[in-house]
C-alpha positions as CSV (number, residue, x, y, z in Angstrom):
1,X,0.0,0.0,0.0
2,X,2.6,2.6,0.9
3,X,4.8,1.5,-2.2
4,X,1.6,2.5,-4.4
5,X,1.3,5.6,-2.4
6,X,4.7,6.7,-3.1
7,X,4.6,5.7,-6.5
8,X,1.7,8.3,-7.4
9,X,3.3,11.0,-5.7
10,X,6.2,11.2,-7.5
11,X,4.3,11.0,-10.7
12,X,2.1,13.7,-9.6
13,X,5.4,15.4,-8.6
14,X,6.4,15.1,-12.2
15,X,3.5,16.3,-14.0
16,X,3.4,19.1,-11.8
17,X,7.3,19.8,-12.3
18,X,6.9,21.4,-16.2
19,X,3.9,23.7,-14.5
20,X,6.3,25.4,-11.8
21,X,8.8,26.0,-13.9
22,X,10.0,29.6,-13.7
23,X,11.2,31.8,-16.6
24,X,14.5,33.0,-17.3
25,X,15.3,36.3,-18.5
26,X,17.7,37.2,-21.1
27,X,19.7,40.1,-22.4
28,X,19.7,39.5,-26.0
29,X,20.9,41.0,-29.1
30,X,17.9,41.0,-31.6
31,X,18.4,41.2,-35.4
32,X,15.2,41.6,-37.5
33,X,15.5,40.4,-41.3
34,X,19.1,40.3,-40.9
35,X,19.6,43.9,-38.8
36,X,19.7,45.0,-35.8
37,X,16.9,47.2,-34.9
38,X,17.7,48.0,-31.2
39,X,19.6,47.7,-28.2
40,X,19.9,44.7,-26.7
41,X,16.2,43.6,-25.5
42,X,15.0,41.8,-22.5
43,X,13.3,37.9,-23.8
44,X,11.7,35.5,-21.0
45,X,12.6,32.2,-21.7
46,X,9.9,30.0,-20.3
47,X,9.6,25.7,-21.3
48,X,11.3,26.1,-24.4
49,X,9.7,29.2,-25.7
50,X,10.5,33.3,-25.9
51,X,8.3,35.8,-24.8
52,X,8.5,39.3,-25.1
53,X,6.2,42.3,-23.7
54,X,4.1,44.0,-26.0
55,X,5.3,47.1,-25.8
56,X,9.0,45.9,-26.6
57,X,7.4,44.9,-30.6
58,X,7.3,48.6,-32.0
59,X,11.2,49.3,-30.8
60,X,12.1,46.5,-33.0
61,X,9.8,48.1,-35.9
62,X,7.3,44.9,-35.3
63,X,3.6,45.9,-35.6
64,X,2.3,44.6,-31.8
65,X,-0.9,42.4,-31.9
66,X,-3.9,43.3,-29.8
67,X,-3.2,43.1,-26.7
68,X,-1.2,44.2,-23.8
69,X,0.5,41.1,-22.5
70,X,3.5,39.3,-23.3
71,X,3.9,37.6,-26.8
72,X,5.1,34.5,-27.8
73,X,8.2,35.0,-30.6
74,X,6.9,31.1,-31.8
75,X,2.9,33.1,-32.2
76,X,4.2,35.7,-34.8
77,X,1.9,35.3,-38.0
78,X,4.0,34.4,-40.9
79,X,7.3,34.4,-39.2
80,X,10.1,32.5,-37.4
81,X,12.8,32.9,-34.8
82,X,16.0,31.2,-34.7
83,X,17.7,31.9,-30.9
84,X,21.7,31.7,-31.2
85,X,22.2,30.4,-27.2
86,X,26.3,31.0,-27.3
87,X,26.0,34.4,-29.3
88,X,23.3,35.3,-27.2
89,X,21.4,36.7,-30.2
90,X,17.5,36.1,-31.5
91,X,17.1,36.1,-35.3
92,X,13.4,37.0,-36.6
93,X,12.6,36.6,-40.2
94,X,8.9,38.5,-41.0
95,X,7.1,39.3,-43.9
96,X,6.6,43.2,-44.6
97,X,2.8,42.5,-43.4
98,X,4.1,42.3,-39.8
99,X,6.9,45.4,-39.4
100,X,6.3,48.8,-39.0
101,X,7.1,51.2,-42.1
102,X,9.8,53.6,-41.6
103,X,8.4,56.7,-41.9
104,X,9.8,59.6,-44.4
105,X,8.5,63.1,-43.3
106,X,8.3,66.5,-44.7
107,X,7.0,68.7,-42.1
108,X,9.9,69.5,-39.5
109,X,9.6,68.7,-35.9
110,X,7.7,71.3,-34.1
111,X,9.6,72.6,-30.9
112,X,8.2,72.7,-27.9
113,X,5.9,75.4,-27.2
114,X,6.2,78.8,-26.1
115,X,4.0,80.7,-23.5
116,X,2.7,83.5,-26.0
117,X,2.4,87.4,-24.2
118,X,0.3,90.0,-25.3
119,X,1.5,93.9,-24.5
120,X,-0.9,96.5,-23.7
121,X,-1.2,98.5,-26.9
122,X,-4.0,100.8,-29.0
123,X,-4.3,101.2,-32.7
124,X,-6.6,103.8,-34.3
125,X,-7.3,102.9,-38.2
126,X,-9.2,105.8,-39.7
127,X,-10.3,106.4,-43.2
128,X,-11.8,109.8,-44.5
129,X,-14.0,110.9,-47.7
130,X,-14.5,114.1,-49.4
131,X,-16.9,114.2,-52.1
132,X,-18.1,117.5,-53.9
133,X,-21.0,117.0,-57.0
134,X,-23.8,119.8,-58.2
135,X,-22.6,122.1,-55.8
136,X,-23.2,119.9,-52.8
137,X,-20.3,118.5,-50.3
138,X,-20.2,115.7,-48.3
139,X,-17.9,113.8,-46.4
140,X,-17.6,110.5,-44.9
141,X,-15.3,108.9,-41.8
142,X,-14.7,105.5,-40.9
143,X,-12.7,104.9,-37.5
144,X,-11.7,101.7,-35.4
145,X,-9.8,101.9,-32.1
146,X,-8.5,98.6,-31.3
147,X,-7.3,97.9,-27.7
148,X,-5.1,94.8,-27.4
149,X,-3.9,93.6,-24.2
150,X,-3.0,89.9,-21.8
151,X,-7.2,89.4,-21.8
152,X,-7.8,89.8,-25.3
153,X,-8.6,92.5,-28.0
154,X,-11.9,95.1,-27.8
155,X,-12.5,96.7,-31.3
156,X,-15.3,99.0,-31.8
157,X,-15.9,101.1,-35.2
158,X,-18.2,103.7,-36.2
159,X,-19.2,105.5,-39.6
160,X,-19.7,109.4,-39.8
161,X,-21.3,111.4,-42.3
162,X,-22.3,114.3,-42.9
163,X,-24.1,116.0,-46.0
164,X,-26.1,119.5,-46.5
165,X,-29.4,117.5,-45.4
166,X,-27.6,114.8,-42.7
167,X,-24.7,115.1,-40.1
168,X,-25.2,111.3,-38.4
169,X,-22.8,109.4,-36.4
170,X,-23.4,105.5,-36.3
171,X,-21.9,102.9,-34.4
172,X,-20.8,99.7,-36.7
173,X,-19.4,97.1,-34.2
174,X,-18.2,96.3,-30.5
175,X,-16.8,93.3,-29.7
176,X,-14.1,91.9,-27.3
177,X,-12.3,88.7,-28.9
178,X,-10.0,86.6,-27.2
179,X,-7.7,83.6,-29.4
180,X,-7.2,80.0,-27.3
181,X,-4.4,78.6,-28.8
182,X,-3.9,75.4,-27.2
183,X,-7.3,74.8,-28.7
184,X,-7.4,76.6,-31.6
185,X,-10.1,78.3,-30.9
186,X,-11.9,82.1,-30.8
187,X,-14.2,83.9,-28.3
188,X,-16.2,86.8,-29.4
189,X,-18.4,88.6,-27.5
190,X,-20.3,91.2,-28.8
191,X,-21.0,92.7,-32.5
192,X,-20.3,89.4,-35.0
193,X,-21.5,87.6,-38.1
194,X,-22.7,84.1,-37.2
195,X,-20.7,81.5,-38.7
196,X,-22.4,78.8,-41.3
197,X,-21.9,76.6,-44.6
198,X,-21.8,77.0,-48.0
199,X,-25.7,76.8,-48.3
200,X,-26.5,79.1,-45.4
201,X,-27.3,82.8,-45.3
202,X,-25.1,84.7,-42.7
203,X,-26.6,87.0,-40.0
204,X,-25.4,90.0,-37.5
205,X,-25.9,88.8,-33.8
206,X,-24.8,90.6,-30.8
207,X,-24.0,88.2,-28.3
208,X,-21.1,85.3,-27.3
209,X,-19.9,83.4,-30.1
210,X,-17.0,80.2,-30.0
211,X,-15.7,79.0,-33.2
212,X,-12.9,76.9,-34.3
213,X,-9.8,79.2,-35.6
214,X,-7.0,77.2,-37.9
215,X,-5.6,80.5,-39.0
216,X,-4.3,80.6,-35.3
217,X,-1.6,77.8,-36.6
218,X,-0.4,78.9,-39.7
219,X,1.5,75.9,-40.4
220,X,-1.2,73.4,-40.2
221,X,-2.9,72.6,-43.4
222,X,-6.4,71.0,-42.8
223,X,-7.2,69.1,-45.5
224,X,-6.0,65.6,-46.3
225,X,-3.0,65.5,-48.1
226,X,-1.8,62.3,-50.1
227,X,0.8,59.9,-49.2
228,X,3.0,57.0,-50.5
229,X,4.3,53.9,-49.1
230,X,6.5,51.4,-50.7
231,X,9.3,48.6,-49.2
232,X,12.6,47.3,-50.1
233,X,14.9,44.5,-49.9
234,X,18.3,46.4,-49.7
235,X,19.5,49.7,-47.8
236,X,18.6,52.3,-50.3
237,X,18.0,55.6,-51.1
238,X,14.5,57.3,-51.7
239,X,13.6,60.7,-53.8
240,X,10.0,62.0,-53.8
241,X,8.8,64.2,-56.5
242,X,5.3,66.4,-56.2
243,X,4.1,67.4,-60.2
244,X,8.3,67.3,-61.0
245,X,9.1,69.1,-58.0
246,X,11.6,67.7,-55.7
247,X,10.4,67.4,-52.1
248,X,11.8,64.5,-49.8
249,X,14.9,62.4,-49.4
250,X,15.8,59.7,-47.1
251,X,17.7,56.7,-46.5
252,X,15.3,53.6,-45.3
253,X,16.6,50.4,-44.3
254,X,14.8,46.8,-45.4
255,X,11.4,46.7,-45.2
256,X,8.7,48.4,-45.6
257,X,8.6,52.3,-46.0
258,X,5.8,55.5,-46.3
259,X,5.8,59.1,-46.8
260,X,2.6,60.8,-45.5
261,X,1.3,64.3,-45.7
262,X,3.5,65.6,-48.3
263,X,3.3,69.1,-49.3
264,X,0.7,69.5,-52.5
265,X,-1.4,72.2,-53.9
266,X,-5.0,71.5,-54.1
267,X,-6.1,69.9,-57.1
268,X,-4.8,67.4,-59.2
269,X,-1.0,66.2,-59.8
270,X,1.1,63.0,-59.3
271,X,3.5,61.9,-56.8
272,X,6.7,60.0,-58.5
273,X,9.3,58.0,-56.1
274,X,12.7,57.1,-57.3
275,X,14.7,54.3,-55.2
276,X,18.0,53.5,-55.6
277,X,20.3,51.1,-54.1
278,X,24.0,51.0,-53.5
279,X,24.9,48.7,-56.6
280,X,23.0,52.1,-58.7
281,X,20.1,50.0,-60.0
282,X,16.9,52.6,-59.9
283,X,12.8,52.0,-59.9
284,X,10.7,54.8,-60.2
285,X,7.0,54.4,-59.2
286,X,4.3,57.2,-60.4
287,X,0.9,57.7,-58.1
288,X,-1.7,60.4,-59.5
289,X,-3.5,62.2,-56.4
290,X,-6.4,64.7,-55.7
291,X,-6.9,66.9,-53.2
292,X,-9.5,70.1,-52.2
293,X,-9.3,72.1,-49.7
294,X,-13.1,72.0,-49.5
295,X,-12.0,68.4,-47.0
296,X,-11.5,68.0,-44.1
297,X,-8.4,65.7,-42.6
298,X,-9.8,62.5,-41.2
299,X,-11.1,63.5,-37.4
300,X,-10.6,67.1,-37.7
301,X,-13.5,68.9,-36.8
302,X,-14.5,72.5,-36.8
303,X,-17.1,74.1,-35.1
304,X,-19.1,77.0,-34.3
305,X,-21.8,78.2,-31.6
306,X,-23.1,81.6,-30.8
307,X,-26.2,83.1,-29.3
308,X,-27.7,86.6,-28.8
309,X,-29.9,89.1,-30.5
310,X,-30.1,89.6,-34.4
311,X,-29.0,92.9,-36.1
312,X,-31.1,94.4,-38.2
313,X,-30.1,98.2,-40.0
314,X,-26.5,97.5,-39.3
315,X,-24.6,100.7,-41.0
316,X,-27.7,102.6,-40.5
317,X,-28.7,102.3,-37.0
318,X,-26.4,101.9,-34.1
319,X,-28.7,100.0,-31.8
320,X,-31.3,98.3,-33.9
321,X,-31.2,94.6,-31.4
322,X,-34.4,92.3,-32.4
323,X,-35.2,88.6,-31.4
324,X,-32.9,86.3,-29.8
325,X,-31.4,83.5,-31.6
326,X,-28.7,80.5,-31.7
327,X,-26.8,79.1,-34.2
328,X,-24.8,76.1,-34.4
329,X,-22.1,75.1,-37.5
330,X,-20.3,71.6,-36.9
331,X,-17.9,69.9,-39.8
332,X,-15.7,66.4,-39.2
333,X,-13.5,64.8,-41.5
334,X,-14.8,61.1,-42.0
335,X,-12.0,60.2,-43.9
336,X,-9.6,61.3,-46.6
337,X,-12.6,61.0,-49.0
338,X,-15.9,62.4,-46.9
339,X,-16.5,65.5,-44.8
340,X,-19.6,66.0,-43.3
341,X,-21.1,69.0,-42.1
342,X,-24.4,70.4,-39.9
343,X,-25.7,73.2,-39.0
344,X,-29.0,74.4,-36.9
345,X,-30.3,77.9,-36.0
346,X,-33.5,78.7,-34.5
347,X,-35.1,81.5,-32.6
348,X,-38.5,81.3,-30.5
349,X,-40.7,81.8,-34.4
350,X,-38.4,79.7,-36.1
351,X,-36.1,76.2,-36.5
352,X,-34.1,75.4,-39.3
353,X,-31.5,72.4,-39.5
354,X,-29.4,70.7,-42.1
355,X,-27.0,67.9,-42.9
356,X,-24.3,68.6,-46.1
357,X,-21.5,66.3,-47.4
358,X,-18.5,67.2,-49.9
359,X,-17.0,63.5,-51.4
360,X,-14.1,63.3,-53.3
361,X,-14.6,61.2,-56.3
362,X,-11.4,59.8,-57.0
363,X,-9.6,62.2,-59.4
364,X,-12.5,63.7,-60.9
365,X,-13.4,66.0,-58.1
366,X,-15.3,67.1,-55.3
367,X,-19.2,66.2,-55.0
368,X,-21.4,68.7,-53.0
369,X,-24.7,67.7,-51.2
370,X,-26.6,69.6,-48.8
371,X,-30.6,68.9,-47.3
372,X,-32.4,71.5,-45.1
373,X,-36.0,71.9,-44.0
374,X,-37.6,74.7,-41.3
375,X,-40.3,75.6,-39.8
376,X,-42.0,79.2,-39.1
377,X,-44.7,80.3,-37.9
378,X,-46.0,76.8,-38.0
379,X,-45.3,76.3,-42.1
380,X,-42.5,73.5,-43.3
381,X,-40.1,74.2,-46.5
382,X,-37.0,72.6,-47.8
383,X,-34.3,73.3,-49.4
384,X,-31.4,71.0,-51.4
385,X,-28.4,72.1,-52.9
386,X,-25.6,69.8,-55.5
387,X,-22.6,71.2,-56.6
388,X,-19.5,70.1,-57.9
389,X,-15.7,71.4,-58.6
390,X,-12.5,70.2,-60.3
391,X,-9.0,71.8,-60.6
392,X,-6.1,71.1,-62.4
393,X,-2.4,73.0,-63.1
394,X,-4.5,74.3,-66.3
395,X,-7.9,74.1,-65.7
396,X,-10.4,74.6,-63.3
397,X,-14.4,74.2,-63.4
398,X,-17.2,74.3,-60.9
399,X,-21.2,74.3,-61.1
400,X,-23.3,74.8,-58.2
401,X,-27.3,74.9,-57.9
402,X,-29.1,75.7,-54.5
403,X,-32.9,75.7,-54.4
404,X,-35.3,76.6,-52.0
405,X,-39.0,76.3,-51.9
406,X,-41.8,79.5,-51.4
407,X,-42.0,78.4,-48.1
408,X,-38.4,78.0,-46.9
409,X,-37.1,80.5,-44.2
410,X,-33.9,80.7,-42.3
411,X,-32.9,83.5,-39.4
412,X,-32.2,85.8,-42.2
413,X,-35.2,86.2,-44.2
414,X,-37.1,85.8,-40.5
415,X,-35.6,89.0,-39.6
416,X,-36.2,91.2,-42.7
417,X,-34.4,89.6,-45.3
418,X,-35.5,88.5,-48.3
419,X,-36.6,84.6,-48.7
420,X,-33.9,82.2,-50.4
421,X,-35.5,81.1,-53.8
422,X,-32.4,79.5,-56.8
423,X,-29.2,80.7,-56.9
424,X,-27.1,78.6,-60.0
425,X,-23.1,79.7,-60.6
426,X,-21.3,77.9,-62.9
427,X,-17.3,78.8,-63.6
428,X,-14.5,78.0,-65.9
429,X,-10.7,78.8,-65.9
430,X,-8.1,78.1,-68.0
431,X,-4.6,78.7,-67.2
432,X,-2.3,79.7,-71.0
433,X,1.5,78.8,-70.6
434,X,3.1,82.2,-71.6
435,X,-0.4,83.8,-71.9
436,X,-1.9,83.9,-69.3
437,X,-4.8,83.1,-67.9
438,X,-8.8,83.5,-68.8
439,X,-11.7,83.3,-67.0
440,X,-15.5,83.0,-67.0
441,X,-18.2,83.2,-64.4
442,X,-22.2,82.5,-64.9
443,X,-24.7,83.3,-61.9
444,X,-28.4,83.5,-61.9
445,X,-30.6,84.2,-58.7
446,X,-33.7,84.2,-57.8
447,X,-35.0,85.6,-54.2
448,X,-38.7,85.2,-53.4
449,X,-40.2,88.0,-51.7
450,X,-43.3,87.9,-49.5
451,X,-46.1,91.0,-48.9
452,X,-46.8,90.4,-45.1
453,X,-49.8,93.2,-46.1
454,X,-51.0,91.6,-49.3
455,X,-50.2,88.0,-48.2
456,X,-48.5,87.9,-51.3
457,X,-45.0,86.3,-52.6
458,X,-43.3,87.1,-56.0
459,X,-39.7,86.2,-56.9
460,X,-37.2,88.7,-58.6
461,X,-34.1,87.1,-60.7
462,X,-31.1,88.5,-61.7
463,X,-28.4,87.0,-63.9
464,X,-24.7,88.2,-65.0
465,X,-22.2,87.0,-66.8
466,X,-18.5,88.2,-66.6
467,X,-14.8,87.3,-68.6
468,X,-11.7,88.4,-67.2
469,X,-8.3,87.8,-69.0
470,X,-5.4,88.7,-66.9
471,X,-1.6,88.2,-67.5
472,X,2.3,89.5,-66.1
473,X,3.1,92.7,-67.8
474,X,6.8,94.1,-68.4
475,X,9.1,95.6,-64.8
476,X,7.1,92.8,-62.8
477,X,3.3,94.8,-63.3
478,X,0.3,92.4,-63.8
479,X,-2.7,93.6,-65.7
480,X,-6.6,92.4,-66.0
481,X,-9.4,93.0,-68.1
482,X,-13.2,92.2,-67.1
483,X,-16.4,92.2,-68.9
């Protein structure tokens, strides 16, 4: 009996000896595809297998998996290690699926911010008019005093004029602004135009207003620029050309390789790449791109918000404050192909509310699509608008149609204004090597107009046509003609 006993405890004692096992940890030297990609890198050896923490994979350019523990070197998709035990060295062999590309940039490294100061200072712009016809004077005076200090910037302006029949002073705007850099955003309060989208109808509010500001970061382009990526076999040496123009160069080890947001000009052009190796032997790979400026980049988002009272008279009444109202503008980059935009504004007689979407279609151009609908005084309208622009190094072309129905209102026909109706533009440019360049522009409105008296609407249309040609002139003079 005791014989049996002892005999199943020392096999339990050796199935249980492989499950206490302890790991060793070694100070390697790790060579990825034949190079060494980093220091020397700490591997647990554990029952005849290497594990690494997850967060050791992107040091040795090694996409990590999902995940936050430990990885087994034997678990790599695709790939195998070899461990040399008396070099003390681990040898990975992975396709270009599984390593991070080396990445080949334009934009240099931002330094570290700087505490921006504002001094206390005052700047008076003013502009003055003298105008004498059939015996009659008159004169006109614009002024803005600016004061500019650590809180922010108040501006206020006002317009003067004085004839033989009228001597009138009028206040154009107040408003104290302050700039939030680490957001990128503006404050306003006071005297502003409300922001909106290409199918909505500004209006004067006096009030508090935050909007999203890029021009606060010069350097930052917004929209989504194009990119190439690429791998190869040897140590070599990579040249990136924008429409001919040289632009990047780099050295990139094995592997796999990319070059994101290079610096292009909206529109159309190509992206060329030109490799070369040490024994001189040279591929050159050619990539056509598009981008617009109408985009967004993908999860950039600008915004806008403001309340207060609408304007009404503005230039012709200093005080002239009506019905409260909000407004609310909102854009996101989707992706490097959609942006989509809202926007809402309302007031206690009126809602209005719409969705747009500008789509990049390939290297045709940009697709624009907007839906709207209100409600005032208890009647519903619509309104839709489709538009559509392309540009090139030589030519350029957009159309645009925005239609509204009789009874469509937004905050500015609610306040005075007359009531959006069909407003078609349609535009061509052509760009002559050595000639210049030529230009024409179609537009055609139409505003609907309502008799609150009569209980009566007509519509008024009004349609021009221009052609400008414009071109350098000798001693570094440009000259334009328009018709």
């Amino acid at each position: 009996m005791n014989g049996r006993f002892h005999q199943g405890l020392l096999l339990l004692l050796a199935l249980a000896t492989p499950l206490m096992a302890q790991a060793d940890t070694l100070l390697l030297e790790v060579l990825v595809n034949g190079r060494s990609r980093a220091a020397a890198q700490e591997v647990d050896e554990q029952l005849s297998h290497l594990w690494v923490a997850a967060d050791q994979l992107p040091q040795l350019g090694i996409r990590s998996p999902d995940g936050a523990g430990p990885v087994d070197l034997a678990a790599l998709p695709g790939g195998h290690f070899r461990y040399d035990r008396g070099a003390q060295r681990l040898y990975l062999d992975l396709p270009d699926r599984d390593l991070v590309a080396q990445e080949l940039r334009h934009d240099p490294a931002r330094s570290a911010s700087q505490q921006v100061t504002s001094d206390l200072a005052a700047v008076l712009n003013y502009d003055t008019q003298y105008t004498r016809a059939d015996g009659q004077d008159s004169t006109s005076t614009l002024a803005t005093l600016r004061l500019l200090g650590g809180p922010g910037v108040l501006e206020t302006s006002s317009l003067h004029s004085k004839t033989a029949t009228v001597d009138n002073t009028v206040r154009l705007d107040t408003t104290w602004s302050r700039a939030d850099l680490d957001h990128l955003r503006s404050w306003k309060v006071g005297d502003f135009v409300n922001g909106g989208l290409a199918w909505t109808r500004p209006v004067r509010l006096a009030g508090v207003q935050m909007a999203t500001n890029f021009g606060l970061r010069p350097d930052l382009v917004t929209y989504p620029r194009p990119g190439i990526s690429s791998s190869v076999a040897v140590p070599s040496s990579v040249d990136i050309y924008v429409n001919g123009l040289h632009q990047l160069s780099g050295q990139v080890d094995p592997g796999p390789f990319e070059a994101s947001q290079l610096p292009v000009a909206t529109g159309s052009g190509d992206i060329a790449v030109v490799v070369k190796d040490a024994s001189g032997r040279q591929t050159t790979q050619t990539l056509p791109f598009y981008t617009s400026s109408l985009l967004l980049s993908p999860g950039l988002d600008a915004l806008c918000v403001e309340a207060g009272s609408v304007r009404t008279h503005y230039a012709s009444q200093s005080d002239d404050y009506t019905q409260g109202a909000a407004s609310f503008s909102w854009r996101h980059g989707v992706n490097e192909r959609f942006t989509w935009e809202s926007h809402l504004e309302g007031s206690d007689t009126l809602a209005m509310g719409g969705a747009g979407l500008d789509w990049l279609l390939g290297q045709v151009g940009v697709l624009n699509l907007s839906l709207a609908g209100s409600q005032y005084h208890g009647q519903g309208g619509k309104q839709y608008g489709v538009g559509f622009s392309h540009a090139s190094h030589f030519f350029n072309a957009g159309v645009s149609l925005l239609r509204a129905d009789h009874a469509f209102n937004d905050l500015a026909s609610a306040n005075g204004d007359d009531r959006p109706g069909t407003a078609l533009s349609a535009n061509l440019g052509w760009s002559l090597p050595g000639l210049g360049s030529l230009g024409v522009v179609f537009t055609k409105k139409r505003v609907n107009i309502y008799d609150e008296y009569a209980l009566t609407s007509s519509s008024v249309q009004t349609t021009a046509l221009s052609v400008s040609y414009s071109r350098p002139l000798p001693w570094g003079a440009y000259g334009s003609v328009t018709a």
